[in-house]
N, C-alpha and C positions, 0 to 999 in steps of 0.2 A: 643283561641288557646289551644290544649293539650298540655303542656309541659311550663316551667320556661323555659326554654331554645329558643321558639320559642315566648312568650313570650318576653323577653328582644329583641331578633331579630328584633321585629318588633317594637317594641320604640324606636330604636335606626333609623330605616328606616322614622318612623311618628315622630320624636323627640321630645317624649314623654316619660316622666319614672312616668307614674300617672298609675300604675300596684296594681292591686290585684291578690296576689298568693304570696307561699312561703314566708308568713307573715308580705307581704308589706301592708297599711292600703292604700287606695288610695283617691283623693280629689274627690268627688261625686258631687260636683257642677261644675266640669271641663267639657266639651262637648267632650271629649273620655277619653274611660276609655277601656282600655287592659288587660284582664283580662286570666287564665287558666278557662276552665267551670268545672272544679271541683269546683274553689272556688266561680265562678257566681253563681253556680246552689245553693248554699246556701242564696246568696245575691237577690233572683228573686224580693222581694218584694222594695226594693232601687230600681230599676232598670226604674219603673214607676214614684215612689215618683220625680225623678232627673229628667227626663222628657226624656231618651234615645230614642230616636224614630227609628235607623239604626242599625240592626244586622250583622256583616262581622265575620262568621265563615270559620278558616281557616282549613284545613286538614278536608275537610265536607265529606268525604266519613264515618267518625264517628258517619253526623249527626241525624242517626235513633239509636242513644244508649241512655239510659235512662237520662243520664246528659245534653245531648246536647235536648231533646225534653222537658223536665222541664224549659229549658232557652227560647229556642222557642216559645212555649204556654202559656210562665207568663203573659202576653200581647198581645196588636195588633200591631205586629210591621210596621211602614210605610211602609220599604223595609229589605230585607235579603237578604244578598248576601253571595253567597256559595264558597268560592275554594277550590280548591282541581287540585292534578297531578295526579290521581287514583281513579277514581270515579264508583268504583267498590267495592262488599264486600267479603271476602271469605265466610260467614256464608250465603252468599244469597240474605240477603236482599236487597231490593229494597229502591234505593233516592228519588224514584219520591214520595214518601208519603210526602216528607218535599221539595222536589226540582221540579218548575217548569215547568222551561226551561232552556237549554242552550242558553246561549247570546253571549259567547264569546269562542274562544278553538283555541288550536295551540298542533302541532303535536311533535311530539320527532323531529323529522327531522328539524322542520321549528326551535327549540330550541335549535339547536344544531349549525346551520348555524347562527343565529344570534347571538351565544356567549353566551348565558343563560345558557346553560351546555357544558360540555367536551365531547368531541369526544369520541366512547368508541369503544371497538376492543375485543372479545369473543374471549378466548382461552379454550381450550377441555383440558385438563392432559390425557398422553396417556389412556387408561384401566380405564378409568371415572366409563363404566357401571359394571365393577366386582369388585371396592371398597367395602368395607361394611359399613356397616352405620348400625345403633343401632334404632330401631323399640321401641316404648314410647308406649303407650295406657292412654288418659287422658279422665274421665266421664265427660261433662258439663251439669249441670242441668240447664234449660233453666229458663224465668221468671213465665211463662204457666204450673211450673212443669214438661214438659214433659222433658224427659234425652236421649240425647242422644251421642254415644259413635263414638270417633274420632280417628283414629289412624294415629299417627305423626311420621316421619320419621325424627332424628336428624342425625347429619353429624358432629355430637362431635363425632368421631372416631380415634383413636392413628396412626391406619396408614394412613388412609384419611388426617388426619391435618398433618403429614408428608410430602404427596406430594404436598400438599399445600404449605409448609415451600419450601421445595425446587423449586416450579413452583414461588414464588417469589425473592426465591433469584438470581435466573437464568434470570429473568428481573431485575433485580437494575444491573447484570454484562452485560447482554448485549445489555442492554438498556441504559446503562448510568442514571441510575433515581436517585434523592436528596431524596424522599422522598416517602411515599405512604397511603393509610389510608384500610383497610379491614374492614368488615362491617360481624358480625355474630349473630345467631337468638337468642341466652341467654348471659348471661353475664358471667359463669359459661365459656360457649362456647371462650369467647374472654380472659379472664383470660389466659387459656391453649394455645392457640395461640401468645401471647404477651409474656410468656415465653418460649416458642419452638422458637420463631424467635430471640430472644436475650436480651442483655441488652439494645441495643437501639430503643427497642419501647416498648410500654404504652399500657394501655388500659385505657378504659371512660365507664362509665354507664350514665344514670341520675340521678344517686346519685353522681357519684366520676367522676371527671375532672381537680384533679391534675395533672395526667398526658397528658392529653387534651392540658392545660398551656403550658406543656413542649415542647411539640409537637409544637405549634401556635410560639414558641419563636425559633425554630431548634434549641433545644437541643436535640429528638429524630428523630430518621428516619422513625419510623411510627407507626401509633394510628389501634388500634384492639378495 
């Protein structure tokens, strides 16, 4: 898995807590072992020694990145199994290098009807398109040295997160809502959001999830 977070998730689903990552040492003679592939991709030569024969990478739209292909090729593995809910890359690349087929898939729709997720409903803020929004330029140097230049459009905006603040508070009144959770692309981004909408909500990173806590327990009314 990428993340401590998804991680635990899923020990707690296979009930198991035999985790490598975030400084857990794990029992290598166990027959699964749940690991983050940051800290796998260190461990590749254990991974034979133990006699692992089944690879389940989750969130594998990742898996053509340098971490995840060092874990794949330390071995011949019996079977790999890939999931993913985005099995798409924005840089381009292609899965079929490491993915062979699809065997299994179910649609937003059909996930939605049988309860796997919540029902979701698009709302527009009036004058959406003449917002502004603050224009970035970041260089990435690729592995092949060749560089090339990306230009990102961030929506960390003072008036933008404005009608943000306000297009939510105007659904907790006339929607009657308990609670809610907003999702933004830096951390930076969510900070400034968690204090424009008040003292009762939080924000989380993956580093920081005391207020996360707080949020899981309703003591706030909503995580940024």
């Amino acid at each position: 898995v990428p993340s401590i977070e998804l991680m635990v998730q899923s020990g707690g689903v296979m009930g198991t807590d035999n985790f490598l990552g975030d400084g857990r040492n794990p029992d290598w003679t166990k027959n699964t072992l749940i690991s983050t592939v940051q800290s796998l991709a260190n461990y590749v030569d254990r991974l034979s020694t133990y006699a692992f024969n089944v690879l389940i990478i989750d969130e594998a739209h990742h898996a053509v990145a340098a971490s995840y292909l060092k874990v794949i090729g330390c071995q011949k593995w019996a079977k790999i199994v890939h999931l993913s809910a985005t099995m798409f890359r924005k840089d381009g690349k292609k899965l079929g290098e490491v993915v062979d087929r699809v065997v299994f898939e179910r649609d937003l729709h059909w996930s939605i009807s049988e309860g796997y997720l919540s029902p979701y409903r698009l709302i527009r803020p009036k004058n959406a398109d003449v917002l502004p929004c603050t224009t970035e330029t970041v260089l990435i140097r690729r592995i092949d040295g060749q560089e090339k230049t990306i230009v990102r459009r961030s929506f960390d905006h003072a008036a933008r997160n404005i009608v943000v603040r306000d297009l939510v508070a105007s659904m907790f009144e006339s929607e009657n809502r308990k609670c809610a959770i907003m999702f933004c692309n830096t951390v930076a981004h969510a900070q400034k959001m968690a204090a424009l909408l008040g003292e009762s909500w939080g924000w989380c990173s993956g580093e920081y999830r005391d207020d996360l806590q707080k949020f899981k327990r309703g003591e706030l009314r909503g995580i940024v």
